[in-house]
N, C-alpha and C positions, 0 to 999 in steps of 0.2 A: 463511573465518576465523570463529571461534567463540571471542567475549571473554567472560571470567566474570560479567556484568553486561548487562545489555539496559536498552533506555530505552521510555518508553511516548511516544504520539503529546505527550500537554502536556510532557514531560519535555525533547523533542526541542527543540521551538519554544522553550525557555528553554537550551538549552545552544546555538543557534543565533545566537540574539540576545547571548548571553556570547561564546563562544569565536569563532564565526564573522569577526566584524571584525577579529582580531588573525591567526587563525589555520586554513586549507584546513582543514576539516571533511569526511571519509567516511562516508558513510551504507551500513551493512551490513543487508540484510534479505529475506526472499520476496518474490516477484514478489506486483503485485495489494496489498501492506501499506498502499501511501501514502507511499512517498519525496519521488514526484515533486511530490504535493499539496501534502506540507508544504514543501517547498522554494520551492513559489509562494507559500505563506501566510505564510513569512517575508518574502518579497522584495516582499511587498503591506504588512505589519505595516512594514516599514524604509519603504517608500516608494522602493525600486527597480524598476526593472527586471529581470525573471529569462530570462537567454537561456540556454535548452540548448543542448548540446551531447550527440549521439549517438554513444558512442565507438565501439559496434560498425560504425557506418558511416561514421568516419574515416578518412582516409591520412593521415600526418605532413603534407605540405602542406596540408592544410584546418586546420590548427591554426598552421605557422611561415612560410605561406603564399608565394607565389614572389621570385624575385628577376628585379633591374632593374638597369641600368645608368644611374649616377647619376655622369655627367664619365668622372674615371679610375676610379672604385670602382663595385662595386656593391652594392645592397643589397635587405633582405628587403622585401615588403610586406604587411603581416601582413591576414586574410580581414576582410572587412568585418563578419563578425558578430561579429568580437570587437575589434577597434579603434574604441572608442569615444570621444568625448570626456565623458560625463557618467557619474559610478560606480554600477553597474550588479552584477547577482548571477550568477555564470557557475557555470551548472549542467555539470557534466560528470556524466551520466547514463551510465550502464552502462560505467563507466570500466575495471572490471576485465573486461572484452571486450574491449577493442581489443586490437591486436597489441604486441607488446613495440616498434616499431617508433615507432608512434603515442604509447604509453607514454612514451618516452624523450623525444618532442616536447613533453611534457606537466612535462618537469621544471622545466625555468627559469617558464612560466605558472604551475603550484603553488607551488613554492618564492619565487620574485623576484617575480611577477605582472608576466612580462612575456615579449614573444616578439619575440627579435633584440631592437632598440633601439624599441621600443614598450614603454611603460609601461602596466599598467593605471589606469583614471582614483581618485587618489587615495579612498578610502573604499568599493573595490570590494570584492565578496566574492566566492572560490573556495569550491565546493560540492563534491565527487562522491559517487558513488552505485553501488552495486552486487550483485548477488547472490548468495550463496554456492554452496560448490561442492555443497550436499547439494540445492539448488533443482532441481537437471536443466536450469537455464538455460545462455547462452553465456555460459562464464564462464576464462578465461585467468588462468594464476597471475601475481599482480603483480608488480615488482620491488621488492626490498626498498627501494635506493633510495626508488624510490616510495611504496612505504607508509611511509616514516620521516619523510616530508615531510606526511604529514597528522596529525592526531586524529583517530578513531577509535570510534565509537560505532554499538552493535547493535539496531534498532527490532524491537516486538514491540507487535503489536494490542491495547490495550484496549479492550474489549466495551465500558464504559463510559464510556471518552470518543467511539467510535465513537457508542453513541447520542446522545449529547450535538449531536454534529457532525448527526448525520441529520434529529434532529428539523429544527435549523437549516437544512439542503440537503435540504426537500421529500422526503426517501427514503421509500416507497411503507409506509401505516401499516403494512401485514402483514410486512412484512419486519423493519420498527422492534418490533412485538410479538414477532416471530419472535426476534430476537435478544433481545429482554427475557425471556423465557422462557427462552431456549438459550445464553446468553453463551459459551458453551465453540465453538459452530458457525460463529464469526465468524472463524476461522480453524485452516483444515487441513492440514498438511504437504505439498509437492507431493508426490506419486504417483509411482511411478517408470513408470507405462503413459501410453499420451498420452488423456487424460479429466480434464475440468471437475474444480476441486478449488476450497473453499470461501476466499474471501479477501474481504478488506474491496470490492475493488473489484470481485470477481464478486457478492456480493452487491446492491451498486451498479448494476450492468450486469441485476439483476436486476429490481430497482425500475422499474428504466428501461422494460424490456421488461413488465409488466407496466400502468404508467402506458401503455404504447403500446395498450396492450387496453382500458385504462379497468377492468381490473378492480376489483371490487371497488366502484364505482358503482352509482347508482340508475341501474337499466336498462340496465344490462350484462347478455351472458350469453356471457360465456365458459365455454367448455366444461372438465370437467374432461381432457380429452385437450389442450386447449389449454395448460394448465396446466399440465401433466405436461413437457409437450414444452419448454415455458420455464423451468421449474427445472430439470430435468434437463441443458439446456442450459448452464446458468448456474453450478450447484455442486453439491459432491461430493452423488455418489450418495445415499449414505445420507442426507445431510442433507437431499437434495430429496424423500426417500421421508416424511420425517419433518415438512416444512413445507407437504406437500401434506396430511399430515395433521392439521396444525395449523391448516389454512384449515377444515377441513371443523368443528373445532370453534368458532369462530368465532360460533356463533348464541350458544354458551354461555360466557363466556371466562374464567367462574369456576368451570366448572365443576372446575378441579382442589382448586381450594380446599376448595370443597364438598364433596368425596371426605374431605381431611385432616380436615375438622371433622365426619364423618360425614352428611352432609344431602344425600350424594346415593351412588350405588355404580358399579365399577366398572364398562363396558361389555363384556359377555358377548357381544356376538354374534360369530358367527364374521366375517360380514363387516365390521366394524368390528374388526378385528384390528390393520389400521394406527393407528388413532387411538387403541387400548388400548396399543400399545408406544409412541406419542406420551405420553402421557400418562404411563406409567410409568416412560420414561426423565426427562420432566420432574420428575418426582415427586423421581426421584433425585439430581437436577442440584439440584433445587432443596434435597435433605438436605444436600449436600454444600457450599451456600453458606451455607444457613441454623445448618448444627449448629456448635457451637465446636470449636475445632482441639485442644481437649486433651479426650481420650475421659472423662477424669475428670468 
């Protein structure tokens, strides 16, 4: 699905906290965005409980759970992780993967908030979540059904609420520069080949593997082959060819400025060729935020 309108990560947390208590909310977006994040940071902001649910690894009875015989009748007993007695935020994660089969167990909990004669506990909230079909994830067409019992809304990465957030969550400073410099690299389309592609949470997962080195510490020596090997790892190509050479600038971090106001010149050598297209494409990135939108 692809709606004429996207939301940014603060946009979300405010249409979550509106619509969410009245009405099942869908979250549409790439793998790696922050679905799952923002859906704990509401269900922490309310002062709930957020239990997922993994659609692609549901069968219908993990959701409308087995039956009992109760006298002359029988009846359902619905799974323990979602029969609660205190209202609680029910993530249904990767909802457009399950099977149509699973889907169809998911109508009466979306729509009524309930499964068989189980109510959910007054003041609960229904979440799902999913990826589109241009992602290359597991992703199964929904039933309309289905999608007419939710609201609807498509998330898209902002660079700077991302650093907003990073500063806050410790994210490894070069990374936090990197993306200050590069806001456009905070997120890259998947790939249609199976290779590392740039997203909120590989850059995260980059941080991470870096703070595992200590780089970038007094007395550290990470190698630049170590280095190589853990961006490459972690996000698209290009963008790791380009933050590896954004590290190497790092003694100078004005140096680009210096260039625009004349007080320093471009790097000629051949072997610093990486850090002359770092810097040039920076340059450009940065015409492109700083000039006004009417060429007038």
């Amino acid at each position: 699905m692809n709606l004429p309108f996207t939301v940014t990560q603060n946009e979300l947390s405010d249409i979550l906290l509106n619509i969410a208590p009245t009405r099942p909310v869908f979250i549409w977006g790439a793998p790696g965005i922050g679905k799952s994040a923002l859906v704990q940071k509401f269900a922490d902001e309310v002062g709930m409980e957020c239990v997922s649910l993994l659609g692609s690894q549901l069968a219908p009875e993990d959701i409308i759970g087995i039956p009992r015989i109760n006298g002359e009748v029988s009846e359902f007993l619905p799974p323990k992780m979602i029969a609660r007695t205190e209202p609680y935020v029910l993530f249904l994660d990767e909802l457009n993967a399950c099977s149509q089969e699973v889907q169809k167990a998911f109508y009466s909990l979306i729509h009524e908030r309930r499964v068989g004669e189980y109510h959910l506990p007054e003041g609960s909230v229904v979440i799902g979540a999913g990826n589109r079909s241009q992602d290359g994830a597991i992703v199964k067409t929904m039933s309309t059904a289905l999608i007419n019992r939710m609201f609807h809304i498509q998330l898209v990465a902002d660079s700077s609420q991302w650093i907003d957030w990073a500063y806050r969550n410790d994210i490894h400073p070069w990374v936090i520069d990197y993306i200050t410099q590069r806001p456009d690299h905070l997120f890259s389309e998947p790939p249609k080949n199976e290779e590392p592609y740039s997203t909120p949470r590989s850059w995260h997962m980059l941080s991470d593997a870096l703070k595992e080195y200590h780089a970038g510490e007094e007395g550290s020596n990470v190698s630049q082959e170590t280095l190589r090997v853990l961006a490459y790892g972690s996000v698209s190509a290009s963008h790791a060819g380009m933050f590896l050479a954004f590290i190497k600038t790092l003694g100078n971090k004005d140096i680009l400025s210096a260039i625009i106001k004349g007080d320093a010149r471009w790097n000629a050598k051949p072997e610093e060729r990486d850090t002359l297209y770092f810097l040039a494409q920076s340059f450009r990135a940065r015409l492109i935020q700083e000039l006004p939108q009417n060429k007038e």
